[in-house]
C-alpha positions in Angstrom: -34.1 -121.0 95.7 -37.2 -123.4 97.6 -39.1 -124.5 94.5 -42.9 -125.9 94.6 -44.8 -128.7 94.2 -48.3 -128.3 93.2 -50.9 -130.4 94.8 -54.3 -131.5 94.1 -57.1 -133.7 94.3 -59.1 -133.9 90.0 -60.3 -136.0 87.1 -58.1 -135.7 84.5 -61.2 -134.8 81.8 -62.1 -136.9 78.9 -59.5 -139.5 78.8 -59.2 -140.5 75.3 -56.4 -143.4 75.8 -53.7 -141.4 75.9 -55.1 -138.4 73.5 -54.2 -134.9 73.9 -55.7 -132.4 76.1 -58.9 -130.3 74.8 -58.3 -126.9 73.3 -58.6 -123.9 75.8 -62.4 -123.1 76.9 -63.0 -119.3 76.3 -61.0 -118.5 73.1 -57.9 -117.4 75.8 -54.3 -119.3 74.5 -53.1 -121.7 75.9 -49.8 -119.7 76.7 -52.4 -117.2 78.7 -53.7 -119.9 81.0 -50.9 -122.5 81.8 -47.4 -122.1 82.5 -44.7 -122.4 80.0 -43.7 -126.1 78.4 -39.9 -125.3 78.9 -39.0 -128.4 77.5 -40.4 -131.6 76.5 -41.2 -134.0 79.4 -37.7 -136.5 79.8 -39.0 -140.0 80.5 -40.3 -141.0 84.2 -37.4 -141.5 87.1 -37.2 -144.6 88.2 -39.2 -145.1 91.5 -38.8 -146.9 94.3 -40.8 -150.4 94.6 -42.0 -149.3 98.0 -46.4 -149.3 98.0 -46.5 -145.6 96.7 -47.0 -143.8 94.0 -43.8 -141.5 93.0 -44.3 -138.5 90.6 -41.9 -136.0 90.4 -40.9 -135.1 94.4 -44.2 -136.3 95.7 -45.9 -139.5 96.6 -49.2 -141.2 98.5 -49.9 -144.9 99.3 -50.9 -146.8 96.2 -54.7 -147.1 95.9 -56.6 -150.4 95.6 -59.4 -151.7 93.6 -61.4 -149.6 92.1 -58.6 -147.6 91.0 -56.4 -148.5 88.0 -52.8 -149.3 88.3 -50.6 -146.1 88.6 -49.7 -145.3 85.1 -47.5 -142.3 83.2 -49.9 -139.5 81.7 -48.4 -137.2 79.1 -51.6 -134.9 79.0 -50.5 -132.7 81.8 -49.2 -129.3 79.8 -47.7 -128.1 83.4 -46.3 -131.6 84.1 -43.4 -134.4 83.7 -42.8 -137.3 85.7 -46.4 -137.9 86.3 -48.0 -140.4 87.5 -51.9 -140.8 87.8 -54.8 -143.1 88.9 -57.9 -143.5 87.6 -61.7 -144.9 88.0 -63.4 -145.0 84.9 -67.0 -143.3 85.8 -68.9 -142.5 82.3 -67.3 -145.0 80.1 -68.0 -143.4 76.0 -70.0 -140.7 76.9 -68.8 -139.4 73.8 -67.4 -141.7 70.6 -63.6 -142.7 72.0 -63.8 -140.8 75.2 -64.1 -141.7 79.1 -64.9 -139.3 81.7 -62.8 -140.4 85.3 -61.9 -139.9 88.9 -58.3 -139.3 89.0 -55.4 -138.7 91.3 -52.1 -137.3 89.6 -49.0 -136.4 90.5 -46.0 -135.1 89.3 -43.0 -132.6 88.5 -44.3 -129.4 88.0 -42.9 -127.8 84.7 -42.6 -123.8 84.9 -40.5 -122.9 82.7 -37.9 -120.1 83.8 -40.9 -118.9 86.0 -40.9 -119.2 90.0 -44.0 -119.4 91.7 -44.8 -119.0 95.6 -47.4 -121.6 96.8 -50.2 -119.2 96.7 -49.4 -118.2 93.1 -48.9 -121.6 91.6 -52.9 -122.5 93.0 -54.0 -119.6 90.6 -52.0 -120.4 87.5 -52.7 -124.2 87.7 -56.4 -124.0 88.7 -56.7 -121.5 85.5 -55.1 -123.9 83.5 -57.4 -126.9 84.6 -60.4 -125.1 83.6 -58.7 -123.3 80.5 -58.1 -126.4 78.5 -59.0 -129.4 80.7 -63.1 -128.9 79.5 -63.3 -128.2 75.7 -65.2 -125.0 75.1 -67.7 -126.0 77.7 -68.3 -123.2 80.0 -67.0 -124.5 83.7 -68.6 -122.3 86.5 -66.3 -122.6 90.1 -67.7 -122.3 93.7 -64.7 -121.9 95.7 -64.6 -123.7 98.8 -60.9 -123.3 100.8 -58.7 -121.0 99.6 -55.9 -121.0 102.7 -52.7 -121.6 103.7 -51.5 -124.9 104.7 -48.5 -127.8 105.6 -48.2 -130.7 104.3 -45.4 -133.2 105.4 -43.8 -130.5 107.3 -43.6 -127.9 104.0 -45.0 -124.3 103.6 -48.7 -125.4 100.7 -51.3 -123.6 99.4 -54.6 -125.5 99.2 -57.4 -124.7 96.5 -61.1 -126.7 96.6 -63.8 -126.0 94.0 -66.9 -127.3 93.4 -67.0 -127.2 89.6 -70.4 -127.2 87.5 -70.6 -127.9 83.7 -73.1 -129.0 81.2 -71.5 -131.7 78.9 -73.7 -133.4 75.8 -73.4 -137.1 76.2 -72.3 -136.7 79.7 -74.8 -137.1 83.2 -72.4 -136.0 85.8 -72.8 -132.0 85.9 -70.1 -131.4 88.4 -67.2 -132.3 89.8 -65.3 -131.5 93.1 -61.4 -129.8 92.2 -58.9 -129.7 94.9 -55.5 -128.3 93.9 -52.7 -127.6 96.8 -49.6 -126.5 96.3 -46.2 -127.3 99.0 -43.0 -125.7 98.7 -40.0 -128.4 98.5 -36.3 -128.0 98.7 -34.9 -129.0 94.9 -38.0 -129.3 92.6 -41.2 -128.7 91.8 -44.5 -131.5 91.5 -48.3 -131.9 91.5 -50.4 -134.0 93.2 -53.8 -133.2 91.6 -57.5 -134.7 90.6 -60.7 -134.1 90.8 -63.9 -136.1 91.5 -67.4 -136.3 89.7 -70.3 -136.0 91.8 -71.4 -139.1 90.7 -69.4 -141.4 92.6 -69.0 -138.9 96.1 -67.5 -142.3 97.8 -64.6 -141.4 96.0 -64.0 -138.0 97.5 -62.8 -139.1 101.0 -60.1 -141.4 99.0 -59.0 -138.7 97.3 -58.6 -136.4 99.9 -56.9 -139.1 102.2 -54.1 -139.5 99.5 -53.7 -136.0 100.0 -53.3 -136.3 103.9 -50.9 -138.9 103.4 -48.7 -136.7 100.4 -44.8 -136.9 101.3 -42.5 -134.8 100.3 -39.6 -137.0 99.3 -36.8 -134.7 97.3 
């Protein structure tokens, strides 16, 4: 059975060193939004020294200052193995939170479920703005919804522009690019989003993605 890797270009939202994710926007479960936690997330493989950024069957070229130093996020309820990146852009916008840029990536987590490309896009952007936002309302402008290839594998891409009104925050919107590519043994993610306060970032982002590899 081919399984997937999701893709995708986001800010993991209000980083709160390490806290957990807020509650799903909308009154909808969790269970409704994101696919199933199967198990808890085993502890990161080890990966190779080489300039890059390993999560899960993925990997792009380490980024440079501003961006922190790759680090292992637990917040991701559709993830293990992951790996993200971050640029601190709103630093306490609210008491003991940060809004970011971030690029993630990982092992997707599905549970006993199989999802083609296209279908994994749809569940994971659903989740992002089910419980990534609080019970802020999140309105999305899709952009590209198409088929892709990325390192030579059947993907999926996904881009949204993303509006939202935040008390204590400035930024009021945020690109979302989510892409999901079919690999041989497992399933990842490769996903961020960035605030439209710091566009500059937006071409680093969606270089990392041009330069995803597929590696197992």
């Amino acid at each position: 059975m081919v399984a997937i890797i999701v893709v995708g270009v986001i800010a993991v939202r209000a980083v709160t060193g390490g806290g957990s994710l807020p509650t799903t926007s909308g009154g909808q479960p969790s269970s409704q939004v994101c696919p199933p936690e199967s198990s808890p997330s085993p502890e990161p493989s080890n990966h190779p020294n080489d300039g890059r950024v390993h999560g899960g069957p993925v990997s792009y070229p380490r980024l440079g200052f501003p961006w922190s130093s790759p680090q292992n996020d637990s917040r991701v309820p559709f993830g293990k193995d992951v790996q993200s990146q971050v640029v601190v852009v709103e630093p306490g916008y609210q008491p003991g939170s940060q809004w970011v840029a971030s690029i993630l990536i990982g092992e997707l987590q599905a549970g006993d479920g199989f999802f083609t490309p296209e279908q994994g896009s749809q569940i994971v952007v659903k989740c992002i703005l089910g419980r990534f936002y609080g019970d802020n309302p999140v309105n999305s402008e899709v952009k590209v919804n198409e088929a892709i290839t990325i390192d030579g594998h059947e993907a999926w891409l996904v881009e949204s522009h993303l509006t939202f009104d935040i008390a204590g925050l400035t930024t009021k919107g945020e690109t979302l690019i989510v892409a999901i590519v079919a690999a041989p043994n497992s399933s990842g993610l490769y996903y961020a989003s960035i605030p439209d306060t710091v566009p500059e970032l937006l071409p680093v982002a969606r270089k990392a993605l041009d330069d995803l590899q597929v590696d197992g």
